[in-house]
Each structure stands twice: as C-alpha cells, then as structure tokens.
N, C-alpha and C positions, 0 to 999 in steps of 0.2 A: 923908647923911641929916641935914637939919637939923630935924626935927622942929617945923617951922613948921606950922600948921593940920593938923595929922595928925587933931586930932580931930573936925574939919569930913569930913576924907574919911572916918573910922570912920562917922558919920551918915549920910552919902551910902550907905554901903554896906550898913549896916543897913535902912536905907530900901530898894532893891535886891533886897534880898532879902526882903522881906514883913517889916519893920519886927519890932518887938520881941517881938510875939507868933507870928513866923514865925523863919526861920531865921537872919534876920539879927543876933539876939545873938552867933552864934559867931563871927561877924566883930569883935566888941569885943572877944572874947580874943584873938582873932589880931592886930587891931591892937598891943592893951596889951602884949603878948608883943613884939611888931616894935617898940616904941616903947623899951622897956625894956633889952631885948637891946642892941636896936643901937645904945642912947649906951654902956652898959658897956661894948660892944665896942670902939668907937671910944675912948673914956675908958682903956681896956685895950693899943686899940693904937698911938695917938700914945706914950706914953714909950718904947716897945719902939721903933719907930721912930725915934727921938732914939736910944736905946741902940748900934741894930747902925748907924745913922749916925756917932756919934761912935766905933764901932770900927774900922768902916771907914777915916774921916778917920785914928787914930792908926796903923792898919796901912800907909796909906799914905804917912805922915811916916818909921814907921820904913822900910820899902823904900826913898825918897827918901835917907834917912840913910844905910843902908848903899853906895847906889851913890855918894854923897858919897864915907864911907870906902874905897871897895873904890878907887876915881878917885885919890885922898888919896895911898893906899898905892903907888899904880902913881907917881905923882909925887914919894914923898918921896924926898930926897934924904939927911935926916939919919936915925941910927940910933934918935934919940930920939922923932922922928916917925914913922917906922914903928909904934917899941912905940906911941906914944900909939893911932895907930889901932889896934893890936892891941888895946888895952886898951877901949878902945872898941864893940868886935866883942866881946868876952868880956862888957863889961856888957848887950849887946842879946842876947846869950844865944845867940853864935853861935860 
C-alpha cells in the first residue's frame, strides 16, 4: 500500500455511488480508515520484521557455533581444549 493517489480513487468512488449527497460519502470513511490503518500497520510491522529477523540471524549463529564446538570437542586432542569447549557450551546455556 503506498498510498499514492488514494484520494483520487476515494473521488472516483464517491462519484460511483451517487456523489456526496448519495451514498457515496461512506466510501470516505472507509477509504480514510484503509489509508490510516494501513500505514500504522505497516509502520507497526517493518520493525517487528527487522526484530524476529535479527532473531533468527542470531539463533542461527548460535546453532552454527555449537556444531563448531560440538566438531571442536570431537577433535580436541588436549585436555585444556576440551574444558575450553566445555566452557563454551556452559556460556551458550547448554
């Protein structure tokens, strides 16, 4: 909804329906209502959008992260490596 010439099609449509002394005024609420709603909406749902996107992006860093470490662990050799990835897996909360 870019609300380019919305108020050219309200006219059109009041016109339509027997101009302003006919039914076609209820069609200006109904636009003004659709014009109103749907930037707030839209204005309401791009950050929500950025939001569960950038949860996403970091739930997928952490899963990435853990099969790093879980791989890590399967290959350490030293005992100090190990704990590190232990320690690792304790801070991501596992």
């Amino acid at each position: 909804m870019t609300g380019e010439d919305w108020n050219e099609v309200m006219f059109n449509a009041i016109r339509s329906q027997g101009g302003v002394s006919g039914n076609g005024m209820l069609f200006s609420v109904y636009f003004i209502v659709l014009v109103l709603f749907g930037n707030c909406i839209l204005f309401a749902c791009t950050p929500l959008h950025k939001f569960i996107h950038r949860q996403q992006t970091i739930e997928r860093t952490v899963v990435a992260t853990v099969i790093f470490l879980v791989q890590a662990k399967k290959r350490a050799k030293s005992p100090m490596l190990t704990r590190a990835v232990e320690v690792a897996f304790k801070n991501l909360g596992f």
